[in-house]
N, C-alpha and C positions, 0 to 999 in steps of 0.2 A: 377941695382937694380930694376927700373922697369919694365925692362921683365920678371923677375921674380914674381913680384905684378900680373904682368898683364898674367903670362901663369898661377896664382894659381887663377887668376880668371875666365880665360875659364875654368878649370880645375872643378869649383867651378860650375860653370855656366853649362859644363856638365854634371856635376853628376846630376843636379834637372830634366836635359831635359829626361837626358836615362831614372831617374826613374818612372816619372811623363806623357811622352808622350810616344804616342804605334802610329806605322802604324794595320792597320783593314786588314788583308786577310783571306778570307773566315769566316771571323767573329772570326776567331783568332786574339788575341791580342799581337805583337810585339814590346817591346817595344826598343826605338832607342838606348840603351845600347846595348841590345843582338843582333838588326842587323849593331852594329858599325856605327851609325849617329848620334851621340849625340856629338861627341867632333866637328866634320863636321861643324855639324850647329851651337852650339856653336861659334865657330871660326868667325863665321859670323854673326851672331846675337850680337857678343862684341861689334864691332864699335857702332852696333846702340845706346847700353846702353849709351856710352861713349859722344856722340853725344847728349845726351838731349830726346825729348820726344821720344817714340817708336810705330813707324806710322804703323800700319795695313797693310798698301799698299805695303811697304816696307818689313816685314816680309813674305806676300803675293809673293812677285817675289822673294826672299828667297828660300823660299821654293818650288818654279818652276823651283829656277836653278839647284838645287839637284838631279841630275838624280840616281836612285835608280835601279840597274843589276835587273833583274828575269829570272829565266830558265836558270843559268847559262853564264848570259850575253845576251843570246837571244834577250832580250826588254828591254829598260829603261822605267822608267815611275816618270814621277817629284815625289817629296818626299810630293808636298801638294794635288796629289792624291789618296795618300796610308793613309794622316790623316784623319780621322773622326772629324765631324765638333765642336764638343765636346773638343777633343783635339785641334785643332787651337786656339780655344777660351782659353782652359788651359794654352795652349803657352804663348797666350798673357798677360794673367793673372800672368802666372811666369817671363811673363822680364821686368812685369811693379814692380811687389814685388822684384825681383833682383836687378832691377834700382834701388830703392829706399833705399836700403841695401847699396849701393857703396857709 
């Protein structure tokens, strides 16, 4: 029963990230639904909820381990270089309101 709690709350948890955070290319806006990293990160961002306060630092190497394909797999490029620093900030802001929701 709960894995079930807890896959309806990554579930939960991605839906706010795909809608709410975008990668920036060429000042187009991507947002991690539509390039499929929203349940990704999610996944990974749970423990920290689950764990107590939610350290920047930690979100921060997060989101460097996410290697992100371009050109067709050609280059990767971590996922917290494709954020705009606007959205890092909204991240945080969304899994400090998530925590507090649990």
């Amino acid at each position: 029963m709960a894995t079930a709690n807890t896959s309806e709350a990554i579930e939960a948890l991605a839906a706010e990230i795909g809608e709410n955070i975008y990668i920036d290319v060429a000042k187009w806006h991507l947002y991690l639904r539509e390039a499929h990293l929203h349940t990704v990160l999610a996944e990974q961002l749970y423990p920290l909820l689950k764990g107590g306060t939610v350290e920047e630092n930690r979100v921060q190497q997060i989101l460097q381990n996410i290697p992100v394909k371009l050109g067709g797999g050609k280059r990767e490029v971590p996922l917290a270089d494709l954020l705009p620093m606007q959205c890092q900030v909204n991240l945080m802001d969304l899994l400090e309101e998530y925590q507090r929701k649990l």
